[in-house]
C-alpha positions in Angstrom: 4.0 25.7 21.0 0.2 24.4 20.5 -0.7 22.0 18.1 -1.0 22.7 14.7 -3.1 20.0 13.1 -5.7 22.1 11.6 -9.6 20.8 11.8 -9.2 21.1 8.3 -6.6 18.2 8.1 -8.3 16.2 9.9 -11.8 16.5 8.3 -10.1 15.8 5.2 -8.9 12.6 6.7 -11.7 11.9 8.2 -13.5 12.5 4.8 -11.3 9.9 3.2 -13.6 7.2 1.2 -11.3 4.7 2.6 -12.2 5.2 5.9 -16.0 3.6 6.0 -14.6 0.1 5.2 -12.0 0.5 8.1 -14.5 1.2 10.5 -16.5 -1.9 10.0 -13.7 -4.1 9.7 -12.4 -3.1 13.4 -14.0 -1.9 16.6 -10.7 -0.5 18.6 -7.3 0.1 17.7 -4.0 -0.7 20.9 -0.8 1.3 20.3 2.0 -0.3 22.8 4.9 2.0 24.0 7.9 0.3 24.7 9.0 1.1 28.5 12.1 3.7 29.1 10.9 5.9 31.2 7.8 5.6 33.9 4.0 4.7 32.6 2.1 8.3 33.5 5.4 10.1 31.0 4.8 7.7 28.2 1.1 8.2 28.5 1.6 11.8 28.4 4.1 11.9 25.5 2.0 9.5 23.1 -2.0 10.6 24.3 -1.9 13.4 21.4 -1.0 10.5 19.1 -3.7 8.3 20.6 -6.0 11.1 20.1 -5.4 12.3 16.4 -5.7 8.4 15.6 -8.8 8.1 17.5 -10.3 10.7 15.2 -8.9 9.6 12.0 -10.0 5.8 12.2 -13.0 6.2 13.9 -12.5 3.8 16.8 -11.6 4.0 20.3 -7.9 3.9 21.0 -5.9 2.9 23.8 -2.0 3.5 25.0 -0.6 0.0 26.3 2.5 1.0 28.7 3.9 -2.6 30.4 6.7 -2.3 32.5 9.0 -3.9 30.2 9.9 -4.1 26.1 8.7 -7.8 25.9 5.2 -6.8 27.0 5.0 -4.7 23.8 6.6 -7.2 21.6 4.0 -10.1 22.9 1.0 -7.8 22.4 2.1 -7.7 18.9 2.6 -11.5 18.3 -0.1 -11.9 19.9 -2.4 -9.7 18.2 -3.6 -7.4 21.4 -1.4 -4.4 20.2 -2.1 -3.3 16.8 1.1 -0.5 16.4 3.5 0.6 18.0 7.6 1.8 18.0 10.2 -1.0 18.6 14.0 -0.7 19.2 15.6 -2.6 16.5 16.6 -5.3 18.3 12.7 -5.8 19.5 11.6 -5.8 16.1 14.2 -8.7 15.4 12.8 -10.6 17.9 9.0 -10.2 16.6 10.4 -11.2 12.8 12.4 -14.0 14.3 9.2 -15.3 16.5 7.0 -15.2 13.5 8.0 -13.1 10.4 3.9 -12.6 9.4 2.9 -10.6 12.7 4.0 -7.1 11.7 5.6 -5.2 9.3 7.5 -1.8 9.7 6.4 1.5 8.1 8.0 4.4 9.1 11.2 5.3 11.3 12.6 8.2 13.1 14.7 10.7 11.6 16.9 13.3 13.3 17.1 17.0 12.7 20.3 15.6 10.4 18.5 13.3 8.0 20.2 10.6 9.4 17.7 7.2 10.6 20.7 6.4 13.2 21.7 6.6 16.8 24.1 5.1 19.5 24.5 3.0 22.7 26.1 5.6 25.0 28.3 4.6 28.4 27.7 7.0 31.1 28.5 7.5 34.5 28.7 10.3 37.7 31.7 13.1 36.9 32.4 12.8 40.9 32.9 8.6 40.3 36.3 9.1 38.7 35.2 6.9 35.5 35.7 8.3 32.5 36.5 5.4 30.1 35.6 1.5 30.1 39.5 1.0 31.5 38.4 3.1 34.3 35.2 0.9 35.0 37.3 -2.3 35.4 36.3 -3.8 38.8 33.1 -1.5 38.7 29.1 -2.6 38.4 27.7 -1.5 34.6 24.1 -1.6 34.1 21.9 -2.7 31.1 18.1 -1.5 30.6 16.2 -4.6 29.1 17.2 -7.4 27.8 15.1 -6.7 24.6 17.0 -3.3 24.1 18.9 -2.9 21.1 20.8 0.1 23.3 20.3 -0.9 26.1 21.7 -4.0 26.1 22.1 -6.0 22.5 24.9 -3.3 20.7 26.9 -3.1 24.0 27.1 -6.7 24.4 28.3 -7.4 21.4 31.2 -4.7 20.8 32.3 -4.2 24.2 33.3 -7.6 24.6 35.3 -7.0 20.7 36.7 -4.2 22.1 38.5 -6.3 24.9 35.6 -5.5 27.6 33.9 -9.0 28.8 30.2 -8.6 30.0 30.4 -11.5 31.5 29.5 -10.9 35.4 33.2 -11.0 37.1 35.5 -11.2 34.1 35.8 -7.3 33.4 32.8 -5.7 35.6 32.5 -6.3 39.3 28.6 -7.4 38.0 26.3 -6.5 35.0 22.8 -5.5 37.0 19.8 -5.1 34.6 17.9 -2.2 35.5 14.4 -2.6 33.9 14.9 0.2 31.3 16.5 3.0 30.0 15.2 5.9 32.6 16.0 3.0 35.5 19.5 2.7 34.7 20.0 6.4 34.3 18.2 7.3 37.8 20.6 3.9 39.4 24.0 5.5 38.1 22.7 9.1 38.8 21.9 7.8 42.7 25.4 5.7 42.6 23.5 2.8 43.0 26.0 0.9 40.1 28.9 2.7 38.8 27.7 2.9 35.1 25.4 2.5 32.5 24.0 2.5 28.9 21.5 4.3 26.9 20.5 5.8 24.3 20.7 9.3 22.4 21.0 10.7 18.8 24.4 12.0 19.9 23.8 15.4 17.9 23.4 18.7 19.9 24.8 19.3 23.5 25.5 16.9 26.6 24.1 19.0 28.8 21.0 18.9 27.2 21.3 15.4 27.0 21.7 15.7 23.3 18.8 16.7 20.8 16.8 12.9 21.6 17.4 10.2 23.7 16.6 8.5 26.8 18.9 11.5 28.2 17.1 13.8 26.6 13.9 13.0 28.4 15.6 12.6 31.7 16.7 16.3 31.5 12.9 17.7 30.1 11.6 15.5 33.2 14.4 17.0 35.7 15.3 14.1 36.6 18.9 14.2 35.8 21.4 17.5 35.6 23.9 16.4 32.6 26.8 18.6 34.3 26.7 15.6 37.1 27.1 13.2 34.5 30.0 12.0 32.1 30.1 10.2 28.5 32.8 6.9 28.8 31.5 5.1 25.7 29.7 5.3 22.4 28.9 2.7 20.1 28.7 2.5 16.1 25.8 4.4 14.5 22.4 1.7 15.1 19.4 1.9 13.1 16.1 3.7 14.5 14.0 1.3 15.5 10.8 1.2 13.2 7.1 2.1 14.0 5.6 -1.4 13.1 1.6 -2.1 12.6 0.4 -5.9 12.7 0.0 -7.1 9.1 -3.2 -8.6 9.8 -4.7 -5.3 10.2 -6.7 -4.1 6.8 -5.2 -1.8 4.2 -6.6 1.4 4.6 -6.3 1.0 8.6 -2.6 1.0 8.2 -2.3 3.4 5.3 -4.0 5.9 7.4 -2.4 5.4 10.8 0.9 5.3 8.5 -0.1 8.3 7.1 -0.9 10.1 10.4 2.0 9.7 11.9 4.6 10.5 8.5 2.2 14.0 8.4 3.0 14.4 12.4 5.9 16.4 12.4 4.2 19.0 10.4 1.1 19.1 11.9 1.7 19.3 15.8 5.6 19.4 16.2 4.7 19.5 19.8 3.4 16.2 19.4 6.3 14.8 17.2 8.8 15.6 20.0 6.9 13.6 22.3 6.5 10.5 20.3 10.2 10.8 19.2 11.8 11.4 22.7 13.1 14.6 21.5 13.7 17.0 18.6 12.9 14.9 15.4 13.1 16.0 11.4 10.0 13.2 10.8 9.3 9.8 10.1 10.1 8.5 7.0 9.1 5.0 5.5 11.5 2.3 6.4 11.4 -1.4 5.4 12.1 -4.9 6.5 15.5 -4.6 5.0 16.7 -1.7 7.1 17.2 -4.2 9.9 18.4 -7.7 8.2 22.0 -6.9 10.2 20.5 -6.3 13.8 18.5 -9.4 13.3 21.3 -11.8 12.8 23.4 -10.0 15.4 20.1 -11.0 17.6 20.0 -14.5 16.0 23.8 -15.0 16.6 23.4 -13.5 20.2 20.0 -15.8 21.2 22.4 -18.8 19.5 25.3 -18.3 21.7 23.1 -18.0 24.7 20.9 -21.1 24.1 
C-alpha cells in the first residue's frame, strides 16, 4: 500500500501560522528509537516518520538508534533527543530522574481500542518447555534492563507466581540479551532455553500476533512461529507513550503531536512501521496512565539498591 498523506495535508500543515515561530526557535529536531530489533530495521520503519516531520517543522531531522533503551532515555534527560517512543517502564525511569525532562502525548492503540499489551514467555516447540514448571533448571533470557517487557513485568510477577529470577534459585541463569529481537534470535538458535517479549496478544501465533517484537521477527523472516511455543503471559501493561522534551516550544510539540495522532490515517503503511505492527492509532495519553509502573520501578530500583 503507498502512502497516503496527500500534498494537500501537508501544505496545510506546512501553511500553519504557528509554524514560522517554531522555525526560528529551533534549528533541528532528534527522534530516538528505543532498540528491539537491529539499527538499519528501525531506521527503515521510522525514516517515513522522520521525513513527514522534517517537512512539517521545517528543520532537519534525524533518527537516533543506540544499541540499547538507556541511550534513548539519556538523550532525553539530556536534551539531545527531542521525541521519541518509550516502554513504560523507560518513561518511569526518565520521570523518576527528573520529572521536568519530558512529557508524554500520545500512545499506541491496537486494532481493539485497547492501550495495553503483555510480557510473553516463549521458547522452541522441539525444547520440550511449555510452561515456567517445565523451564525449572533451564536458562531464561531478559532483553534490557530498561524494558518494561522485557525485563520489569516478568521480574516482578514471576517471582509472585512462585518463579525466582534470581540466577540459580528457579533458572539454571537469567542471561540478558541486549533487546527484544536478541533474545528471540538466542532462544530461536537454542542459545538459552527461553525468553520474554513483547506482543499485543490479539490475532494469530503464527503471525506472531497482530504487533509485537514477534510480529516484526516474522515480517523480517527471522523467526517461523510454528518453531516456536507460548509458556507465559503476563497481566495486560500499559503502551508505553511517545514522549517530547518539555523544553521544546508549543507549537513544535503541538505539531509533531499532531503528525503523528493524524499518522494512521494518512500513510497506514507508515503507522505499521512506527507501531511494530497493525495499529488502530495513537491516541493522547497522560502522565497518569503510568503512575503504577513507575512505583513498581521505584519499588524494584529500591530493592536493588
Amino acid at each position: 500500500m503507498k502512502r497516503t498523506l496527500t500534498l494537500m495535508a501537508l501544505s496545510t500543515a506546512l501553511a500553519m501560522p504557528h509554524l514560522a515561530a517554531a522555525q526560528e526557535e529551533i534549528s533541528e529536531f532528534n527522534i530516538g528509537v528505543l532498540g528491539g530489533e537491529n539499527a538499519q530495521d528501525r531506521m527503515t520503519s521510522n525514516e517515513c516518520l522522520r521525513s513527514y516531520t522534517e517537512e512539517a517543522l521545517g528543520v532537519p531531522v534525524k533518527l537516533f538508534t543506540p544499541a540499547d533503551y538507556d541511550g534513548v532515555i539519556q538523550g532525553l534527560l539530556g536534551g539531545t533527543l527531542d521525541a521519541a517512543i518509550l516502554g513504560a517502564s523507560g518513561y518511569a525511569k526518565a520521570y523518576l530522574t527528573d520529572p521536568e525532562a519530558v512529557e508524554p502525548v500520545l500512545v499506541k492503540t491496537n486494532v481493539d481500542g485497547a492501550s495495553t499489551y503483555y510480557s510473553v514467555g516463549f521458547a522452541r516447540v522441539d525444547s520440550g518447555i511449555t510452561s515456567l514448571e517445565d523451564a525449572k533448571d533451564k536458562v531464561l533470557g531478559f532483553g534490557d534492563p530498561n524494558s518494561t517487557s522485557g525485563y520489569l513485568i516478568p521480574a516482578v510477577e514471576m517471582p509472585e507466581a512462585g518463579f525466582s529470577v534470581k540466577p540459580g534459585e528457579y533458572f539454571a541463569d537469567i542471561k540478558f540479551t541486549g533487546g527484544h529481537e536478541q533474545t528471540i534470535v538466542a532462544v530461536n538458535n537454542g542459545d538459552i532455553d527461553a525468553g520474554v517479549t513483547w506482543a499485543d496478544g490479539l490475532g494469530d501465533w503464527e503471525d506472531g500476533y497482530n504487533s509485537g517484537a514477534l510480529r516484526k521477527a516474522v515480517d523480517s523472516g527471522i523467526v517461523d512461529m510454528n518453531d516456536l511455543v507460548e509458556i507465559w503471559r503476563s497481566n495486560p501493561i500499559p503502551e508505553g507513550p511517545m514522549v517530547v522534551r518539555k523544553a521544546l516550544p508549543e507549537d513544535v510539540k503541538s505539531t509533531f503531536t499532531d503528525l503523528l495522532a493524524n499518522l494512521h490515517d494518512t500513510d497506514i503503511d507508515c503507522a505499521y512501521g512506527v507501531a511494530s505492527g497493525e495499529t488502530a492509532g495513537f491516541e493522547p495519553v497522560s502522565h497518569d496512565a503510568y503512575k503504577t509502573i513507575i512505583e513498581v520501578r521505584k519499588a524494584e530500583e529500591q530493592a536493588g539498591s
